[in-house]
C-alpha positions, 0 to 999 in steps of 0.5 A: 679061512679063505679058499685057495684057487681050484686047480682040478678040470672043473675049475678049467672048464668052468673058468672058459665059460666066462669068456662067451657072452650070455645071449640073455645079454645080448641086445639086438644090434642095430646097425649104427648111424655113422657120421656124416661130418669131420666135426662128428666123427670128433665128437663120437670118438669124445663120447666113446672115449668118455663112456669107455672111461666110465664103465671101466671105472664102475667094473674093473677090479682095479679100481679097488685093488690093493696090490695096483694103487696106480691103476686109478690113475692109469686109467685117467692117463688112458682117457686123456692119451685118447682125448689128445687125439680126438681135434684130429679125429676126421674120419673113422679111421680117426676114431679107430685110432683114437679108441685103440690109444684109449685101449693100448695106454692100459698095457693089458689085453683084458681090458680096454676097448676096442672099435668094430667099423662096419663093412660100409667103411672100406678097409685100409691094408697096404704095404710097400710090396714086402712085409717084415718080422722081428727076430732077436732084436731087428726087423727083417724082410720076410717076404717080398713082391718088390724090386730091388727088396729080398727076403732076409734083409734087415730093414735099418731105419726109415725117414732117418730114425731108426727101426726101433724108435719107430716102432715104439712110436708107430706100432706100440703107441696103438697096439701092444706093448713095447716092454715085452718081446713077444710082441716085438715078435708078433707086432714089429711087423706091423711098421710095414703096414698102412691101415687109415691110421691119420696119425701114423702117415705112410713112411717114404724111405727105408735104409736095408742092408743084406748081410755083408752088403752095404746098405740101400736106400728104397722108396716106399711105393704103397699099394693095396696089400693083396689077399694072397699076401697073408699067408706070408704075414702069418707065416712070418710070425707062427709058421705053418699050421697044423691040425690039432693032434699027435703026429711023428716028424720023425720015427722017434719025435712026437709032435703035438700040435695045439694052434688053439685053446678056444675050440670049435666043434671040429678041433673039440674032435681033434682034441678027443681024438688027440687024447685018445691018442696020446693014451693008445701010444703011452709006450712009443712015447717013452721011448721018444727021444723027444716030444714036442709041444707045438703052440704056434698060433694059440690065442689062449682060450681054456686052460682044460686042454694044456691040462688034459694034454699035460696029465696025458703024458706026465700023469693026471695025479702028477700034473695035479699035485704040482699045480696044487703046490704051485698054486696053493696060496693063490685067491680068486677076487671076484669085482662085486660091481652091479654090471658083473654081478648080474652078468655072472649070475646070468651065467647060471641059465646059460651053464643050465640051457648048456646042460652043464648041471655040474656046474650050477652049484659053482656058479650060482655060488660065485654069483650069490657071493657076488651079491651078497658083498655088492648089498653089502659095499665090500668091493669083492667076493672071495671065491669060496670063503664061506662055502664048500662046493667049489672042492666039493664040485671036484671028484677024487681022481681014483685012475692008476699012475702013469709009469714017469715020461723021461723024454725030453719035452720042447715047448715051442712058444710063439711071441704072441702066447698069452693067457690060457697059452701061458697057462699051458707053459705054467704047467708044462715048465713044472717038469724038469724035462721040459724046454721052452723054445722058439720066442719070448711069449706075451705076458698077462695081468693079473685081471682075467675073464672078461665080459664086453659092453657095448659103447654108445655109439654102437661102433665097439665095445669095452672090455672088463675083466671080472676078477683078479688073482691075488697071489698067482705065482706068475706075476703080473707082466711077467713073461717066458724067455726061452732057452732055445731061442729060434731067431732064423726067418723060417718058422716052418715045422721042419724048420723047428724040427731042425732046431730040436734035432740039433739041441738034442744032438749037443 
């Protein structure tokens, strides 16, 4: 009988590791000779395209995915998106494109390519003097240096075609993608930006309109975007940052706040002293009359910390008995190709050199499986069919339950929540008093922890998911729309703070 999906903390833990390449694997890089002519630059962008193709054919587990029969021809869609553009490839900025199209034809952030251009080349960042962000469904001013253009006015069209179209054409055809609103929300903006992009030519006019005003017509004046603006183009989609932590905006609503699942040493401490936290105010936080869970500016990461957090307010014995369920019928198929096979073999040394010992009998059996499904010709290794450490690996929890938390709980999602990010909106929906607010998130596939491999020209590098999960219950592309929809510009945490009081009130 095959083993279902771990769910206990050393799945979670264990699982982030993956993510980090081992140093084992690591050549020396060497700082890569760049082209000197527009013919070479076309043919580098050829080569890179090509071998990207390759090496995602040999180790995505797509490739022998049952449940994606499209998937082989996906990939060859992707490779021939990317040629189209590669005659008009001149320059590195050319290149970047044409890798990124490579990357974006395969709608998943797990997989693909992505190009990393030296500091010898300079970076293009220019906008018109304003910058933009999607809300609902238009594209607003946020901030603007420029005459004639305020904050809070929506921007209609541009060189006759209308804001949507555009983006669909501009934005989506390099980066993310235009079947999910999320990353209307986190990538819409982009349209206001120039980065050397040969094959998205600066825009020359939009059409905007202040609400009950009649439209303008503005000239766009293009111009180095000052370093003092990004504070406004991350503001525009995430708000303020907080620290990691426990804090009251009011006497009576717990705010917490985790920007991020891929802790450095410093938020690691902010994450201890937030558990800690969360335990020594127990009783306050029954009495909350709310508690909100700030993921504004999460990138994903490890799944540890949303659970840690979860099993700190509902209760750990809870937390792990609804995932159980939830997860009870999910499988975890490692692609047994050489290069992902010696990777996660390699991993046992790192976890060893880590002095993560608790973890050596789960990876060494991931990787002998691996092996022995590879020397086989079975295309995959079912985690834990024929062996018993992985439930063995995980102690019994013997703590007392939690008295129940009945507070309402606002989960605060910001367009860009993907991975780990949606692992923790997994968990903190299994409970009735939970609400997802503030913008639709990102969704995944069902292709997770990645490795990289550099491309032969040594500009970048190609992405590649080890394994796929058959049977998770958030299905491939799915996505979270919340029930409190926060559309207004301001994302601040007053701001949200506001928008909670308000529903708690109705």
């Amino acid at each position: 009988m095959k083993s279902r999906m771990k769910t206990g903390s050393f799945w979670l833990a264990a699982a982030a590791l993956l993510c980090a390449v081992p140093s084992s694997l690591i050549a020396v890089e060497q700082s890569p000779v760049l082209p000197t002519t527009a013919q070479g630059w076309s043919e580098l962008a050829r080569q890179d395209i090509e071998a990207a193709y390759q090496i995602t054919a040999e180790n995505h587990p797509g490739m022998a995915d049952k449940q994606n029969p499209g998937f082989q021809q996906q990939l060859l869609q992707a490779k021939t998106n990317a040629l189209l553009l590669v005659t008009q490839v001149t320059d590195a900025y050319g290149y970047e494109a044409a890798i990124d199209r490579f990357s974006t034809s395969l709608q998943d952030g797990h997989a693909g390519a992505y190009a990393r251009l030296p500091d010898s080349v300079p970076s293009i960042r220019r906008w018109p003097g304003f910058n933009t962000v999607w809300r609902g469904d238009a594209l607003w001013v946020f901030h603007s240096e420029q005459a004639g253009v305020t904050a809070g006015m929506q921007v209609l069209s541009c060189d006759g075609k209308s804001v949507e179209s555009l983006i669909k054409d501009r934005v989506f055809a390099f980066a993310g993608q235009a079947d999910q609103p999320g990353h209307w929300w986190s990538y819409g903006g982009r349209l206001m930006l120039d980065d050397g992009n040969p094959f998205n030519p600066p825009l020359k006019q939009c059409q905007l309109v202040k609400p009950g005003a009649e439209a303008v017509t503005v000239t766009l004046n293009w111009q180095p975007r000052p370093e003092s603006a990004m504070q406004h183009v991350q503001a525009a989609y995430n708000g303020d940052k907080l620290a990691v932590g426990l804090s009251w905006q009011q006497k009576d609503i717990a705010w917490i706040a985790m920007p991020t699942f891929s802790p450095e040493a410093d938020d690691i401490k902010l994450y201890e002293s937030l558990f800690s936290s969360l335990e020594q105010q127990r009783s306050r936080l029954l009495q909350a009359k709310a508690i909100v869970l700030d993921l504004r500016h999460n990138q994903g990461g490890s799944s540890y910390w949303s659970v840690q957090v979860a099993s700190a307010l509902w209760g750990k014995k809870r937390v792990e008995s609804l995932r159980n369920t939830l997860f009870s019928s999910t499988e975890v198929w490692w692609f047994a190709s050489r290069g992902n096979t010696d990777y996660v073999k390699s991993l046992y040394d790192v976890l060893k050199t880590q002095g993560q010992t608790d973890m050596l009998p789960w990876i060494q059996a991931v990787g002998l499986g691996m092996q022995k499904s590879l020397d086989s010709g079975n295309a995959f290794y079912v985690e834990g069919a024929d062996s018993e450490v992985d439930a063995a690996s995980v102690q019994p929890e013997t703590t007392a339950e939690l008295q129940p938390l009945q507070a309402p709980v606002y989960v605060i999602m910001p367009g860009q929540c993907a991975s780990a990010c949606l692992d923790a909106v997994d968990v903190f929906s299994l409970f009735e008093n939970t609400k997802l607010a503030g913008a639709p998130s990102s969704a995944d596939s069902t292709y997770m922890d990645v490795r990289f491999e550099p491309l032969p020209s040594g500009l970048g590098k190609v992405i590649i998911p080890n394994k796929v999960y058959v049977n998770r219950p958030r299905a491939n592309g799915q996505y979270y729309t919340p029930a409190l929809t926060h559309n207004e510009l301001d994302w601040s945490t007053q701001a949200l703070l506001q928008k909670v009081l308000s529903d708690i009130k109705n």
